[in-house]
C-alpha positions in Angstrom: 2.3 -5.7 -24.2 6.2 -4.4 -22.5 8.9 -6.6 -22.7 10.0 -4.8 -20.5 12.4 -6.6 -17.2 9.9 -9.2 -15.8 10.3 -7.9 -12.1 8.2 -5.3 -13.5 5.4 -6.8 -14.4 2.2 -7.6 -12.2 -0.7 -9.4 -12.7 -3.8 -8.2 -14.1 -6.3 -8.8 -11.8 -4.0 -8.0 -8.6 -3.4 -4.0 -9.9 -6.8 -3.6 -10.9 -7.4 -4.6 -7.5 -4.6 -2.6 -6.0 -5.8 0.6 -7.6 -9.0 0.5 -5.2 -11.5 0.1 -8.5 -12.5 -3.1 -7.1 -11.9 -6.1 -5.3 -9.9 -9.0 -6.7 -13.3 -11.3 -6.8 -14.8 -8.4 -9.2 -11.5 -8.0 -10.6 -11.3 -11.5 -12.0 -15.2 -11.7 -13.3 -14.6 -7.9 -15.2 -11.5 -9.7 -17.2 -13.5 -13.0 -18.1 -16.5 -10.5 -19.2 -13.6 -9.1 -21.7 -14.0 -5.4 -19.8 -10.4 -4.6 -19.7 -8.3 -4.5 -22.9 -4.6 -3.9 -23.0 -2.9 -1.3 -25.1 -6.2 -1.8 -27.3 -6.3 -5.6 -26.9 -9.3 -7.5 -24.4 -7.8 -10.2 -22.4 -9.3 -12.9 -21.1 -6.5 -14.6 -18.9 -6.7 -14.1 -15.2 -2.9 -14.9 -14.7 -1.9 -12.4 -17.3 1.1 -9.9 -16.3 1.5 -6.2 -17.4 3.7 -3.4 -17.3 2.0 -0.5 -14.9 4.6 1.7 -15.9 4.3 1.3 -19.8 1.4 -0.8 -20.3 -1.7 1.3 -21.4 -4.6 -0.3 -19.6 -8.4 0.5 -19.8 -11.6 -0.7 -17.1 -14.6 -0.6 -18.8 -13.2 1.8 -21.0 -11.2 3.8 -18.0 -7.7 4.3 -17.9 -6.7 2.3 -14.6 -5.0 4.6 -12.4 -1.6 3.6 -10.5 -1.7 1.6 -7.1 -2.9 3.7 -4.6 -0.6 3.9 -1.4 -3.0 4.8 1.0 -5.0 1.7 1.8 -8.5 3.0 3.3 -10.6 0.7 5.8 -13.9 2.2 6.7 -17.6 1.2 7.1 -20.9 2.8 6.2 -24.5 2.5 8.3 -26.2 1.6 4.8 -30.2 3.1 4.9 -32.5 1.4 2.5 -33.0 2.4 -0.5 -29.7 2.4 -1.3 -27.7 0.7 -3.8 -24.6 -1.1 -2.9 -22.8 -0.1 -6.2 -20.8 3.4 -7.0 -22.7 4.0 -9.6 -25.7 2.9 -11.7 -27.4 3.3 -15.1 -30.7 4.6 -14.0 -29.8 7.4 -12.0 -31.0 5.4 -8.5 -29.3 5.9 -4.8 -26.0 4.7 -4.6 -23.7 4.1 -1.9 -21.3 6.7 -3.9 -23.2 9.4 -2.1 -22.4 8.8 1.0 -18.3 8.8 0.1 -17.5 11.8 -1.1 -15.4 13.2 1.2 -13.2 10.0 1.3 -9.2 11.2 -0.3 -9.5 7.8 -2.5 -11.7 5.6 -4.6 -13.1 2.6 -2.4 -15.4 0.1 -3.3 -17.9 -2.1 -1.3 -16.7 -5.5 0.6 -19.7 -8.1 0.1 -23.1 -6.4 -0.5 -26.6 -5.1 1.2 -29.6 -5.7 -0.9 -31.4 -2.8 -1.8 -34.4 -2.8 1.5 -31.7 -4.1 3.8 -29.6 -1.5 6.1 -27.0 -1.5 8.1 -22.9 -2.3 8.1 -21.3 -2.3 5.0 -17.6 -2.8 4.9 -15.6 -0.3 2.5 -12.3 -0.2 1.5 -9.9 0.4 -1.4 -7.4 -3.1 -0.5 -8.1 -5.3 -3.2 -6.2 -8.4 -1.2 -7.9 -7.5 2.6 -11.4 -7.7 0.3 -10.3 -10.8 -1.3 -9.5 -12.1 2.6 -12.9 -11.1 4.2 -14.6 -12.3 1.1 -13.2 -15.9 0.7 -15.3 -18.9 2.0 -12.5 -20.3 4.0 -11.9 -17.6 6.0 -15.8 -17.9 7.5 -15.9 -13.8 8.4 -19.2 -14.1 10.4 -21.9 -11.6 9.8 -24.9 -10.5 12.0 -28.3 -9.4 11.4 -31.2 -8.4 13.6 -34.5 -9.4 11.5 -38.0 -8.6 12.2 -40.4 -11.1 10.9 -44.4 -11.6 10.1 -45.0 -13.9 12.4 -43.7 -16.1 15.7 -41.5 -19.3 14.5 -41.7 -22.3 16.7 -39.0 -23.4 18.0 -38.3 -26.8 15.5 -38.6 -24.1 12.7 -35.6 -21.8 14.2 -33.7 -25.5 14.7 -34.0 -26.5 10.8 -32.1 -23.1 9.9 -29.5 -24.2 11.9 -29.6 -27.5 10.6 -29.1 -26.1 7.0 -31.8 -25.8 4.3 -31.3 -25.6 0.6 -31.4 -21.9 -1.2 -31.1 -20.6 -4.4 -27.3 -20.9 -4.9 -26.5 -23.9 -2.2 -26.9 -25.2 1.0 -26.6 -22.7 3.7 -27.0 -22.7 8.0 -27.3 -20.5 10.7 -24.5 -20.6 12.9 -26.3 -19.2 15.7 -29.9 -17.4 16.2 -32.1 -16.2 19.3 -35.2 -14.8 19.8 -34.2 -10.8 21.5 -36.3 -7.7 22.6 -36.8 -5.1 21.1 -37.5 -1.5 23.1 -39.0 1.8 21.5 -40.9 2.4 18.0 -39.0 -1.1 16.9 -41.5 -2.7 19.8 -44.4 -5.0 18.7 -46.4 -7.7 20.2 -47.4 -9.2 17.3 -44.3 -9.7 15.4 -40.7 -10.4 16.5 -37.2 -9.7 15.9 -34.3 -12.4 15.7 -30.6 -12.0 16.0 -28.8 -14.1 13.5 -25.5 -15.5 12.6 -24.6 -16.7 9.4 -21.1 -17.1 7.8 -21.5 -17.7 3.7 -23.0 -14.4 1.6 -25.6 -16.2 -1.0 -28.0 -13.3 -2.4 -30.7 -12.4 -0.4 -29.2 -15.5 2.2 -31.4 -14.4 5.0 -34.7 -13.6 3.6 -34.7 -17.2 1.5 -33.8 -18.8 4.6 -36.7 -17.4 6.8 -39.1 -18.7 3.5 -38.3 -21.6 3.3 -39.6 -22.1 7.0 -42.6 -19.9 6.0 -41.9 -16.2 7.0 -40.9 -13.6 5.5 -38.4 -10.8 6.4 -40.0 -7.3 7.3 -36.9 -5.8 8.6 -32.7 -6.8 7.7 -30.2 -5.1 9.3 -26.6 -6.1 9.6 -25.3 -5.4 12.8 -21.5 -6.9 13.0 -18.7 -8.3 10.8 -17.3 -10.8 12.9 -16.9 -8.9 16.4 -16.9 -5.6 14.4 -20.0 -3.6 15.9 -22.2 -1.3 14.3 -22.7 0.4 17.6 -24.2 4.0 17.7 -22.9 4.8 14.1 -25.7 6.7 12.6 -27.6 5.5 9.2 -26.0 7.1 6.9 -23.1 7.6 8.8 -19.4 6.9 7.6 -16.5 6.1 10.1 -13.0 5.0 9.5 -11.4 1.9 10.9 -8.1 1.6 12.5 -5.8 -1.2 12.9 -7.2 -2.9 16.1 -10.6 -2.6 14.4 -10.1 -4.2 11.1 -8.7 -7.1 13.0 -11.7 -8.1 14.9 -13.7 -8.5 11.7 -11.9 -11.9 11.8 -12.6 -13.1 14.9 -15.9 -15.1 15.2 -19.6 -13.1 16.7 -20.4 -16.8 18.9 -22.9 -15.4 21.0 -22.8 -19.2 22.5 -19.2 -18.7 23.3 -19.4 -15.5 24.9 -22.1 -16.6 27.3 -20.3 -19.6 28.1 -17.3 -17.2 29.1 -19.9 -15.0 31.1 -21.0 -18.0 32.7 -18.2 -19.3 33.7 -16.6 -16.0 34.5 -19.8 -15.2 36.6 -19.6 -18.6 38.5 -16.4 -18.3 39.4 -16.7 -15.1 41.3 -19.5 -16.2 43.0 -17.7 -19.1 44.2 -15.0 -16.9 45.3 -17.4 -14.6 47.6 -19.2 -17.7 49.1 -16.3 -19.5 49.8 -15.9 -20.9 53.2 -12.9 -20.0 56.0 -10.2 -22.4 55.1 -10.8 -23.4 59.1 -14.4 -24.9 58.1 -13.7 -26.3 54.7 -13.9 -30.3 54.6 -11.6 -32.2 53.1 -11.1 -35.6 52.1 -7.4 -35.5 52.0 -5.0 -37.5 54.2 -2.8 -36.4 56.9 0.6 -36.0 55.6 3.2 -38.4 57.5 5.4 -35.9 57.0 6.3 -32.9 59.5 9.2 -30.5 59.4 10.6 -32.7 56.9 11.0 -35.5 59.0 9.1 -38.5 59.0 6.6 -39.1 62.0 
């Protein structure tokens, strides 16, 4: 690799990352898989630092292409049957499809499984990825989910609780029986809003098994108190600042109603309230008057 002056050099993971191929998460497992060699050599070492300018490096057998300047924020009303991948070996759906007329390459901020729908977040800003992404941060994410049956109320209470999945321990932060109106109306089987903040595979559908139903309908609706609103399946629309920033800002529906409750008992309060003439008070006379003591 360039000797080249070491205010130069970058590392690895960060400008494969930078150059909108893929997050910094997917950056660091494509090293340790030995997919990126450079100038002919596969490294291995996730602190390694190259040379953009001189350094001849290869993805997967792709030349890497410089940073991109344009940082691109945008989210896509996933359908099912849709891969959340750019591209796959057996010719299937991909998300790809739906980007084409997007100036850059982007890649896919968490995942959708294949039969699930909804929001998936897109962007081509390796380190905002790596931020959403990151356990600590907690992003939360919303689903509505229709299920084969009716859980009892104990049963809703141990997913909050936690229960044990494939890949760890995991909760519901929050989750509430809702209505739905239309074609998505049934009486025999409901839907369920819930809130979850870790991204196991397949989180929500494990969960709902282990209490004994299974999931007939996924769809993310919200990254934190980024709404999916009346974006259209297939649909893609581009974020700006204000929007990016709510995705980390908690979805507490207990929190909001709290506010609303509040909020609503205040005004009421306000409207009921009686003449200051008629109001009771305990308080005692003051033995002041004028500023002179009576």
């Amino acid at each position: 690799m360039s000797e080249n002056n070491s205010s130069e050099r970058v590392r690895l993971n960060k400008l494969i990352a930078d150059s909108g191929l893929a997050s910094r998460r997917h950056a660091d497992r494509m090293i340790e898989e030995g997919l990126v060699t450079v100038n002919g050599k596969r490294v291995y070492e996730l602190g390694i630092k190259v040379d953009p300018q001189s350094d001849r490096i290869l993805v997967d057998g792709k030349p890497l292409r410089k940073p991109l300047s344009q940082k691109i924020y945008a989210i896509l009303n996933k359908p099912t049957g849709v891969l959340t991948t750019m591209d796959d070996p057996h010719d299937r759906p991909t998300v790809a499809e739906y980007l084409t007329e997007l100036p850059v390459r982007v890649f896919p901020v968490g995942r959708l499984d294949w039969d699930s729908e909804g929001m998936l977040l897109l962007t081509n800003d390796g380190d905002f990825a790596n931020k959403v992404m990151h356990p600590k941060a907690e992003v939360t994410k919303t689903y509505l989910v229709k299920l084969n049956g009716k859980p009892e109320p104990f049963q809703l209470e141990k997913l909050k609780k936690g229960v044990s999945i494939v890949g760890g321990k995991v909760s519901a932060r929050h989750i509430e029986k809702i209505k739905k109106t239309g074609e998505n109306k049934s009486e025999k089987y409901e839907w369920y809003k819930i809130v979850i903040t870790e991204g196991k595979n397949r989180q929500i559908r494990q969960m709902f098994a282990k209490i004994g139903f299974d999931v007939m309908r996924l769809q993310r609706v919200a990254i934190g108190r980024l709404r999916m609103g009346a974006v259209k399946t297939g649909q893609l629309v581009y974020l700006n600042e204000a929007a990016v920033q709510r995705i980390f800002l908690a979805d507490d529906p207990e929190e909001v109603k709290t506010k609303r409750t509040y909020k609503g008992r205040a005004t009421s309060e306000k409207k009921t309230a009686k003449p200051a003439s008629r109001v009771k008070t305990t308080k005692k006379p003051s033995k002041y008057k004028n500023g002179k003591k009576l």
